[in-house]
C-alpha positions in Angstrom: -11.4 -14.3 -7.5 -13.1 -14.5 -11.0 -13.7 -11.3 -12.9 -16.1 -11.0 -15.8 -17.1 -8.7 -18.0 -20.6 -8.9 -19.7 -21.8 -6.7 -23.2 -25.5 -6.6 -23.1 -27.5 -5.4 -26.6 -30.5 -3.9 -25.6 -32.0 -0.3 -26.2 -33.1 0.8 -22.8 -31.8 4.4 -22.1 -31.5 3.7 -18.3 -29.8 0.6 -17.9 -26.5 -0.5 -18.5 -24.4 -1.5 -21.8 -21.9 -3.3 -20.4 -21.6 -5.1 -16.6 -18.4 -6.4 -14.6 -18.4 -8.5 -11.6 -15.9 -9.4 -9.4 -16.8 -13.0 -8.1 -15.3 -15.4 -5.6 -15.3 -18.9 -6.4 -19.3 -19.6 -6.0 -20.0 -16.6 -8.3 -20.6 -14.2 -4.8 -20.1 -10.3 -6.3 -17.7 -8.5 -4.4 -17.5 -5.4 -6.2 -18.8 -4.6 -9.5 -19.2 -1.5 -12.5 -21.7 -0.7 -14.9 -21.2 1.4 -17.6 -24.0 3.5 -18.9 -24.8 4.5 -22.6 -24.3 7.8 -22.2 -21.0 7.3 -20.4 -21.5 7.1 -16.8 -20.0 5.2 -14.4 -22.0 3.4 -11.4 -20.2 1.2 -9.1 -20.7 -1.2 -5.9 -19.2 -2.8 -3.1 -20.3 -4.4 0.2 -19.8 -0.5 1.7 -20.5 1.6 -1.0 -23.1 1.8 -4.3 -23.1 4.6 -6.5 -26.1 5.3 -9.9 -28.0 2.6 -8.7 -25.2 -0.3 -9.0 -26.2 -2.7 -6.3 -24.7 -6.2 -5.3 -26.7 -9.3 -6.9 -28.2 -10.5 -3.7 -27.5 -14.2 -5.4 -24.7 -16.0 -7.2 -24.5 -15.1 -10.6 -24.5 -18.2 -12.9 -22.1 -19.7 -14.7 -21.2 -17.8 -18.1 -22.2 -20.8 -20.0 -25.6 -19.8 -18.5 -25.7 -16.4 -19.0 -23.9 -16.6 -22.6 -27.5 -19.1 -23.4 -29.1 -15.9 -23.6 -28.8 -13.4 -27.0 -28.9 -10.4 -25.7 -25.7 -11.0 -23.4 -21.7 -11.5 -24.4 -20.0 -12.5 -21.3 -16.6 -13.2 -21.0 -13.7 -13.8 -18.6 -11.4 -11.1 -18.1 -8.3 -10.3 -15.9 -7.9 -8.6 -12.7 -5.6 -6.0 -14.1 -9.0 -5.3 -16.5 -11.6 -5.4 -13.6 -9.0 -2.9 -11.4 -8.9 -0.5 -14.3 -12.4 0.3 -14.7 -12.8 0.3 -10.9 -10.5 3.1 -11.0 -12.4 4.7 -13.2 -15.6 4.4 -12.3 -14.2 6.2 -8.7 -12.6 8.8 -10.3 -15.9 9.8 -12.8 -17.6 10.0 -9.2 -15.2 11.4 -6.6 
């Protein structure tokens, strides 16, 4: 598994600041978290979606490709990263 985590500048109230993905080895999302402006948490898996978050329904591309566009800051990060936000994100909604 890959796990990224991606800042995007924008200044829509509704959508999310910052996006992570947890990605197998052809960029599938497994599970993934946004995080809100104003705080909250939404979250996805194959069995469960929560404010909205949904599973891209193709592979995300590579960073490279997403970095090509200003408005988002992708990077790599670890699992230990991707796990703690997960947490998180299903405590802020339990």
């Amino acid at each position: 598994m890959k796990y990224i985590k991606v800042l995007w500048h924008h200044s829509f109230p509704d959508e999310p600041t910052v996006l992570y993905s947890e990605l197998d080895d052809d960029f599938w999302e497994h599970r993934k978290v946004y995080v809100f402006r104003d705080g909250r948490l939404g979250y996805a898996s194959a069995t469960e979606a929560v404010n909205s978050v949904k599973l891209s329904i193709e592979p995300l591309p590579p960073l490279s490709k997403i970095g090509s566009d200003p408005q988002f800051d992708p990077m790599e990060i670890d699992k230990a990263e991707f796990d703690d936000v997960w947490s998180k994100a299903h405590r802020a909604n339990a």
